[in-house]
MILO-232596 format. One record per residue: z, x, y of N, C-alpha, C in turn; residue number from 1; residue in one letter. Coordinates in pm, 1 decimal, m for minus. Each point is the difference from the previous one (the first is absolute). Example, Ala and Ser with C-alpha at 12.3 -4.5 7.8 and 13.67 -1.06 7.14 Angstrom:
<rs>
+----------+----------+----------+----------+----------+----------+----------+----------+----------+-----+-----+
!      n.z !      n.x !      n.y !     ca.z !     ca.x !     ca.y !      c.z !      c.x !      c.y !   n ! res !
+----------+----------+----------+----------+----------+----------+----------+----------+----------+-----+-----+
!    780.0 !   1319.0 !   m569.0 !      0.0 !    m89.0 !    119.0 !      0.0 !     90.0 !    120.0 !   1 !   A !
!    m72.0 !    m35.0 !    105.0 !      6.0 !     82.0 !    119.0 !     73.0 !    m77.0 !    109.0 !   2 !   S !
+----------+----------+----------+----------+----------+----------+----------+----------+----------+-----+-----+
</rs>
This chain:
<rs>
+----------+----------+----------+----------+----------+----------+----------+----------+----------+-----+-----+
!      n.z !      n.x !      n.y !     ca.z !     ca.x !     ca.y !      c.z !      c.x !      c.y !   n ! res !
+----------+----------+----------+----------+----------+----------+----------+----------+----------+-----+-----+
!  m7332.8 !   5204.4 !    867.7 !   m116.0 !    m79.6 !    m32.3 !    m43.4 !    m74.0 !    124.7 !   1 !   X !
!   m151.8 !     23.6 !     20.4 !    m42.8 !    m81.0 !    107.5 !    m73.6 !   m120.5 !    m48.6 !   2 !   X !
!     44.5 !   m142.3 !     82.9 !    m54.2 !   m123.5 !    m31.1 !   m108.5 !     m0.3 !     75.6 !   3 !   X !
!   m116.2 !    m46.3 !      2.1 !   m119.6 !    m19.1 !     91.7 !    m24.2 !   m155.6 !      6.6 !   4 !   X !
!    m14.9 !    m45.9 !     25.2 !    m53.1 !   m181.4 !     m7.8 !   m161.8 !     21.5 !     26.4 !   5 !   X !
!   m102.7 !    m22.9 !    m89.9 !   m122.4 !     m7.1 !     32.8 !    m41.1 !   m146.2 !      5.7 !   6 !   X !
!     66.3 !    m93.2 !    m58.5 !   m102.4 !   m129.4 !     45.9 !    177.4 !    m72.3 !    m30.6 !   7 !   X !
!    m38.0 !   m138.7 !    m36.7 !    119.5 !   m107.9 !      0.7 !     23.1 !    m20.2 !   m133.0 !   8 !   X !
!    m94.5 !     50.4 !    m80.7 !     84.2 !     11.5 !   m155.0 !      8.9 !    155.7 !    m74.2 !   9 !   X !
!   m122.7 !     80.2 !     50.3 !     42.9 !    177.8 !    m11.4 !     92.4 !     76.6 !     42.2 !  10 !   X !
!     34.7 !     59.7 !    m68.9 !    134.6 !     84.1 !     56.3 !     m8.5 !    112.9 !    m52.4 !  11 !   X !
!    m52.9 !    118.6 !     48.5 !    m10.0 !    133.0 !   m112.5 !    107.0 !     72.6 !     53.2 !  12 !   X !
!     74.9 !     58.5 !   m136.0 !    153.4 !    117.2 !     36.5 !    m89.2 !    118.5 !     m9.3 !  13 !   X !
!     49.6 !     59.9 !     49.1 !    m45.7 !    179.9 !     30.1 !    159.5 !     77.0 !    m47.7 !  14 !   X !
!     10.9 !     62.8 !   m110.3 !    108.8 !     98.0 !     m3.6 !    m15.8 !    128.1 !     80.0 !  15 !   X !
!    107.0 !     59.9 !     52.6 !    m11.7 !    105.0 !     30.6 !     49.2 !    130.7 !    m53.3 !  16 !   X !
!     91.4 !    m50.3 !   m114.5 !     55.7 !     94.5 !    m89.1 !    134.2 !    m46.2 !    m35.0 !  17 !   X !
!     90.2 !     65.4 !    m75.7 !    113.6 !      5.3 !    m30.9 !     77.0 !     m7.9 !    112.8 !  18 !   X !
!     91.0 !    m88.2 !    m18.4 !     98.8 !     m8.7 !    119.9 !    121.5 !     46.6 !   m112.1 !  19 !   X !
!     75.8 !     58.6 !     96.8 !    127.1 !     89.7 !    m63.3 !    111.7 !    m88.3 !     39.1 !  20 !   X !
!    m29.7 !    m49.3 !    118.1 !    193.1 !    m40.4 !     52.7 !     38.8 !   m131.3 !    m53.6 !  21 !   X !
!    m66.9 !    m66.1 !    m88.5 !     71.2 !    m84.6 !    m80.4 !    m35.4 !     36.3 !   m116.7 !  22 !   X !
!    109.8 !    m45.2 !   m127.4 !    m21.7 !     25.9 !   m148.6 !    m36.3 !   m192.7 !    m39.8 !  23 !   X !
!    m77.6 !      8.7 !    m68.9 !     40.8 !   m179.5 !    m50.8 !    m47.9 !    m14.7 !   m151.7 !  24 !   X !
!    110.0 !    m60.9 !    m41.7 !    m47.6 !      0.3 !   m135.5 !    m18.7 !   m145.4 !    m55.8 !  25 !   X !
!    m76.2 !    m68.6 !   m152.4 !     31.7 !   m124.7 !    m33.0 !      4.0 !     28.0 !    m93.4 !  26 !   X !
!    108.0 !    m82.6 !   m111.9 !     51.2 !      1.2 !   m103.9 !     43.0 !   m145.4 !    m82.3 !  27 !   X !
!    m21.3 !      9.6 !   m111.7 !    m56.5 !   m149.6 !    m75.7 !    194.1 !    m14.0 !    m50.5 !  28 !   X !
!     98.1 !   m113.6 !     49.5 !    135.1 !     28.2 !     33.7 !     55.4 !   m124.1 !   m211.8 !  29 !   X !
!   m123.8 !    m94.8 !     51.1 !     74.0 !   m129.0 !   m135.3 !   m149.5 !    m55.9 !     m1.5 !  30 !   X !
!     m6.3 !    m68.6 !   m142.5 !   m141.0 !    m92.1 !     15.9 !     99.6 !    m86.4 !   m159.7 !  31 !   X !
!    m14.1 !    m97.7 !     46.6 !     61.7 !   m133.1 !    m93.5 !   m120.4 !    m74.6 !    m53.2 !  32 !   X !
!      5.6 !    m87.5 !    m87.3 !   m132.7 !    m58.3 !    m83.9 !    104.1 !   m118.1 !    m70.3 !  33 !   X !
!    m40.8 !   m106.5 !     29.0 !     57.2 !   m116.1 !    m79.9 !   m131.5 !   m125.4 !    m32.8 !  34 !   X !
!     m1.7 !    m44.8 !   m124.4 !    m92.6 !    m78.5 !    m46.0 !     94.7 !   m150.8 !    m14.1 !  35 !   X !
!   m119.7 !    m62.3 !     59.2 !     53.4 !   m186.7 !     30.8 !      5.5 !    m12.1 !   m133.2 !  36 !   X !
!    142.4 !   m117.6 !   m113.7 !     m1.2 !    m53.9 !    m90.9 !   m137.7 !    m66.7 !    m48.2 !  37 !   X !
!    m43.5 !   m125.5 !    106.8 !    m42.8 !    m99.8 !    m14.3 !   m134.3 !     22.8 !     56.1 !  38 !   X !
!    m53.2 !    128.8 !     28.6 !   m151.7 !     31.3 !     16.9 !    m57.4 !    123.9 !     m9.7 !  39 !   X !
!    m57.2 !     34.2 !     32.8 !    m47.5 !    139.1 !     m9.5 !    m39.0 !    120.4 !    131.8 !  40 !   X !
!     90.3 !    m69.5 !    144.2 !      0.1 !     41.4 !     73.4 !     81.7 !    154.2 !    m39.1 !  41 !   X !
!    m31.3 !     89.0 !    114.2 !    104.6 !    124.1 !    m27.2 !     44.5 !     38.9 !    118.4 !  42 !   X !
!    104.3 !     33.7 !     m0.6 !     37.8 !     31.1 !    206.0 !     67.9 !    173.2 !    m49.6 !  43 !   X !
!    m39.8 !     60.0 !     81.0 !     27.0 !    149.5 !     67.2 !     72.2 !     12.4 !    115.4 !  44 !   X !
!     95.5 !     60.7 !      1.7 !     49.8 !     39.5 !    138.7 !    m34.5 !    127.1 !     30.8 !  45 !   X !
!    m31.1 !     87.0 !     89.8 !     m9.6 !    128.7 !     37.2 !     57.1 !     38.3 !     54.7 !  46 !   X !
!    103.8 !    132.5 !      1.7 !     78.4 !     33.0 !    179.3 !    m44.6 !    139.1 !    m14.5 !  47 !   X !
!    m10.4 !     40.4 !    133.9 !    m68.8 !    128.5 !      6.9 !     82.0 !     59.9 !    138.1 !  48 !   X !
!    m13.1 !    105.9 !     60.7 !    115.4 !     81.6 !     61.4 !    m78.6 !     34.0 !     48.6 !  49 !   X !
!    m30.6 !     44.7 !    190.7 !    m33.6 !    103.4 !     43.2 !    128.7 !     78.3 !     92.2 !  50 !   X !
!    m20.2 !     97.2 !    m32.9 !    101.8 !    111.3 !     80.5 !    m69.8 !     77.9 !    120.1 !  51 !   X !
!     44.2 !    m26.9 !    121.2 !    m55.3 !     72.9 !    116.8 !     81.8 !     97.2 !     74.1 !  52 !   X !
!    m28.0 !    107.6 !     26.2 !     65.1 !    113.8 !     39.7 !    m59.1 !     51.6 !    117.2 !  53 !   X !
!    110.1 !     54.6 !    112.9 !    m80.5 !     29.5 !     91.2 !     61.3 !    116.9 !     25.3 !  54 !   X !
!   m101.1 !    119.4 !     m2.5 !     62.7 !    154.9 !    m11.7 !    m10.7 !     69.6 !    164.5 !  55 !   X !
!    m17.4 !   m107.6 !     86.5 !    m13.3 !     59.9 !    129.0 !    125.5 !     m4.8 !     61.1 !  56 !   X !
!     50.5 !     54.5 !     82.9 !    143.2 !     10.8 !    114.5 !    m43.9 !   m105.7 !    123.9 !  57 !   X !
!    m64.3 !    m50.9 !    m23.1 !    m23.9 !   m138.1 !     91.9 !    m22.7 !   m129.3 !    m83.0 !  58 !   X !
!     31.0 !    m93.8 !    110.8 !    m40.9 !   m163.1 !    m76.6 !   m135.3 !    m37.6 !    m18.6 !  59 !   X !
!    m64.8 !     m7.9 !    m81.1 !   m127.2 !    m93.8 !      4.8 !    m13.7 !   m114.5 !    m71.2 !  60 !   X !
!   m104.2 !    m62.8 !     79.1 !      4.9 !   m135.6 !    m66.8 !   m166.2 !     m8.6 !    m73.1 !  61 !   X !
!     10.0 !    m39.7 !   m101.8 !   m123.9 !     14.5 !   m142.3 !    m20.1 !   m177.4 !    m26.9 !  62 !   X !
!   m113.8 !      3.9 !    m47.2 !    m50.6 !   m118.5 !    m64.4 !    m46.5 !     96.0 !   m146.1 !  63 !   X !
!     72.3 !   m127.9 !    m94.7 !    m22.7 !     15.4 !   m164.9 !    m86.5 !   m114.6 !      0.7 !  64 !   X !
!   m125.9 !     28.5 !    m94.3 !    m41.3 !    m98.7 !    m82.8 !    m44.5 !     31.4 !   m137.8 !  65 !   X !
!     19.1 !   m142.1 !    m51.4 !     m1.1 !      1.8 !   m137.7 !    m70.6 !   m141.6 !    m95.9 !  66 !   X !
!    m61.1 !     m4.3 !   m114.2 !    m59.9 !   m117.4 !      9.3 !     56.0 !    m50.8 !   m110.8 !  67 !   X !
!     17.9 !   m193.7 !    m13.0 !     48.3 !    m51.3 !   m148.5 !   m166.4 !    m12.1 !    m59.3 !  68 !   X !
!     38.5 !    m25.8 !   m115.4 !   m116.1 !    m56.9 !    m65.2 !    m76.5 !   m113.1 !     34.3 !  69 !   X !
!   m119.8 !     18.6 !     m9.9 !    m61.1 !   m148.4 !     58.5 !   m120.4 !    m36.1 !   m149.2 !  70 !   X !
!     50.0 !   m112.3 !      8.4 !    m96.4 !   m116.4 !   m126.2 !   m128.1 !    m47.5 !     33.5 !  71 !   X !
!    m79.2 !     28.8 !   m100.3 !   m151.4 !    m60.7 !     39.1 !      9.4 !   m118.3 !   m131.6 !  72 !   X !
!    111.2 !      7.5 !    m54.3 !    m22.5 !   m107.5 !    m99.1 !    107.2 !   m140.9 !     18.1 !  73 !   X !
!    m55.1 !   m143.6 !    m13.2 !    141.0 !   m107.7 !     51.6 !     91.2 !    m23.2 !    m75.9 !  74 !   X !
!    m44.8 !     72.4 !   m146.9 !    135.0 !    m27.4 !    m89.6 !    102.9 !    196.6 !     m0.9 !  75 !   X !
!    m26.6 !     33.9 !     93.6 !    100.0 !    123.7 !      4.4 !     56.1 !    m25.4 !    153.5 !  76 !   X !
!    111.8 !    m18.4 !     37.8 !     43.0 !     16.8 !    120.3 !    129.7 !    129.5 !     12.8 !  77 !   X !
!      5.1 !     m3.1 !    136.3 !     72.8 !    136.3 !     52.2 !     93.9 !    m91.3 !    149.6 !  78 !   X !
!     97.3 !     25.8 !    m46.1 !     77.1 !    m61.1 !    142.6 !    120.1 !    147.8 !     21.6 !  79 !   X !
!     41.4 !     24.3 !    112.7 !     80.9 !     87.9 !     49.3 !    126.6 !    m80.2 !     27.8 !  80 !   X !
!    130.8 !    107.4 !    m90.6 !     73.3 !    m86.4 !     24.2 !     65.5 !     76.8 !    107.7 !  81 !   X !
!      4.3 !    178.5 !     10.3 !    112.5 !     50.4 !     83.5 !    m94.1 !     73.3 !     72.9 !  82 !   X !
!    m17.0 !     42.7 !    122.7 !    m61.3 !    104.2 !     59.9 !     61.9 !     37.6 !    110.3 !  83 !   X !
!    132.1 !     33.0 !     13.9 !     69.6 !     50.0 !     89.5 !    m43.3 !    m46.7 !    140.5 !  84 !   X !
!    m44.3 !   m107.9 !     48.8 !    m26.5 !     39.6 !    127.5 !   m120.7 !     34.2 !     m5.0 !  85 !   X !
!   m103.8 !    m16.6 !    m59.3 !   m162.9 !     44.6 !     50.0 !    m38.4 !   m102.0 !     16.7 !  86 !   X !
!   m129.2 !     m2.6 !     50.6 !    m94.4 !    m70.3 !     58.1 !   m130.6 !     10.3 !   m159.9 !  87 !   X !
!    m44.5 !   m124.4 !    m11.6 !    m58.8 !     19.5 !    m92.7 !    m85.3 !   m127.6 !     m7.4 !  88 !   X !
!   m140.6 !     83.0 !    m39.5 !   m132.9 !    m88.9 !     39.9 !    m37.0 !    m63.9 !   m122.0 !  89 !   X !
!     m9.0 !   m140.8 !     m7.6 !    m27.1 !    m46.2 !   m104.3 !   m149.5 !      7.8 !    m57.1 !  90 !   X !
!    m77.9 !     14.1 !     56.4 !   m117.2 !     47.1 !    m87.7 !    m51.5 !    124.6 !     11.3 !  91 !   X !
!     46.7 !    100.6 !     62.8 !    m30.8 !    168.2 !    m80.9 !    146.5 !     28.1 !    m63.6 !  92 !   X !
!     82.1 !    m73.8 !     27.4 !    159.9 !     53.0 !   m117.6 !     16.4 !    137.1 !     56.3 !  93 !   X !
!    m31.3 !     52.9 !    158.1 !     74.5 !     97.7 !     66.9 !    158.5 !    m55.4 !     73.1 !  94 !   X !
!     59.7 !    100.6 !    m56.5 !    149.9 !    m38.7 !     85.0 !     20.1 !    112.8 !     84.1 !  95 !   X !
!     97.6 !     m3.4 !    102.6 !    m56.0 !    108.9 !    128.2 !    181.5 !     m8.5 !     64.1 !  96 !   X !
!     46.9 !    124.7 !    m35.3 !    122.5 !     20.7 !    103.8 !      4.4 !     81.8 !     77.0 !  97 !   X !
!     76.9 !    m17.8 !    179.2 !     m1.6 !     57.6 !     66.2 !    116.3 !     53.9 !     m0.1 !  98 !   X !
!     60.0 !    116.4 !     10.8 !    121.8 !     53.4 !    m43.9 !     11.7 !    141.5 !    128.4 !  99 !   X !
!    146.6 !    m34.4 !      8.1 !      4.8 !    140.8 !    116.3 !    147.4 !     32.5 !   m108.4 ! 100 !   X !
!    m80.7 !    176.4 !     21.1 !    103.3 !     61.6 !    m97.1 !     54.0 !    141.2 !    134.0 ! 101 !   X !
!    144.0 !     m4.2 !    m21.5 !     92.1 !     72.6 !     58.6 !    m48.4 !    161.5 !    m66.1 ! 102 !   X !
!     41.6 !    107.2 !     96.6 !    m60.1 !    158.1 !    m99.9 !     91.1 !    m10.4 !   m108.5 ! 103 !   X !
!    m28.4 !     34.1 !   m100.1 !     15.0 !     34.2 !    m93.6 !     29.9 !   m136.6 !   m104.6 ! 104 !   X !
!     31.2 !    m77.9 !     29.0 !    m33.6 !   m143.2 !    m51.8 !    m46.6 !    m56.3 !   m130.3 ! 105 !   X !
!     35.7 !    m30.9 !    m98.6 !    m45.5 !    m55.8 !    m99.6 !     16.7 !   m133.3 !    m37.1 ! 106 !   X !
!    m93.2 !    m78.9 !    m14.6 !    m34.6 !   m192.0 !     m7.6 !    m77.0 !    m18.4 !   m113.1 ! 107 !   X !
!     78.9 !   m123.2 !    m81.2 !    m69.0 !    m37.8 !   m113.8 !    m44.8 !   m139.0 !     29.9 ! 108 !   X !
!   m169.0 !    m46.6 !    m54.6 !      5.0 !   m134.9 !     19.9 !    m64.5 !     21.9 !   m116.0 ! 109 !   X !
!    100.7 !   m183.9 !    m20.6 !    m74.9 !    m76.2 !   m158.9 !   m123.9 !    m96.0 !     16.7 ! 110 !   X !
!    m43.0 !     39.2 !   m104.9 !   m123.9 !   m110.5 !    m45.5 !     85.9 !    m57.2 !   m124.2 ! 111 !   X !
!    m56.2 !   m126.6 !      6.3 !     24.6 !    m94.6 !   m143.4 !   m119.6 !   m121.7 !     36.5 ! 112 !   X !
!    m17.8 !      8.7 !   m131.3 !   m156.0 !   m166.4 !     m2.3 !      4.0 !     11.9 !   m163.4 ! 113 !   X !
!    m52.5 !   m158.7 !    m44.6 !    m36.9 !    m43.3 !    m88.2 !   m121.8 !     m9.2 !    m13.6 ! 114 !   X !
!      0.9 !     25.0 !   m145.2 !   m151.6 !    m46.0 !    m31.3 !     m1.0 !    m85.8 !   m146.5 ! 115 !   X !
!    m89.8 !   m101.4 !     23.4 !     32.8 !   m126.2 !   m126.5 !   m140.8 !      8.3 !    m33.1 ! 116 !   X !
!     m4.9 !      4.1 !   m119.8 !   m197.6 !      9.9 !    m56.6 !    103.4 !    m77.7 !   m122.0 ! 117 !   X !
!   m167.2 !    m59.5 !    m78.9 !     13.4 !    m71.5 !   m144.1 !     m7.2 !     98.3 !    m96.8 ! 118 !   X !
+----------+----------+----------+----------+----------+----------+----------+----------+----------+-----+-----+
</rs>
């Protein structure tokens, strides 16, 4: 994938096709739900799995991204509780790892975040 920068807030991706030498998968791992006694808040936990594979006989190093949920409403919030080590932007809810994977190599990183709505 090629990044282009056209101005200071545009950014258009250009694919170029299927890339083969990594596999990556995401997978939905636990999601918990507990309701407050004494109100009507509700809290969610989410954990989610990505698996990265690197099918080449050399090392490369990859950037993953991935996004949490983001709220347009003030009574729903979203806080991150686990993100392995990413970098993560609080108002587009992109998280971004830089990862160098050994050939043949396989790396799991977790996501976990809450989400509390009424």
């Amino acid at each position: 994938m090629i990044t282009i920068l056209l101005s200071y807030f545009f950014i258009l991706y250009i694919s170029l096709g299927k890339e083969n030498s990594f596999t990556i998968s995401r997978q939905k791992v636990s999601s918990r739900s507990r309701k407050n006694l004494f109100g009507t808040t509700i809290r969610e936990i989410l954990t989610y799995e990505i698996i990265v594979k690197n099918n080449k006989n050399i090392s490369k190093e990859i950037q993953i991204m991935d996004q949490l949920p983001i709220s347009t409403s003030k009574d729903i919030e979203v806080r991150p509780i686990n993100l392995s080590n990413g970098t993560n932007d609080l108002i587009t809810g992109e998280v971004k790892w830089n990862i160098k994977l050994a050939a043949n190599e396989v790396k799991k990183i977790a996501i976990q975040f809450e989400i509390k709505y009424p």
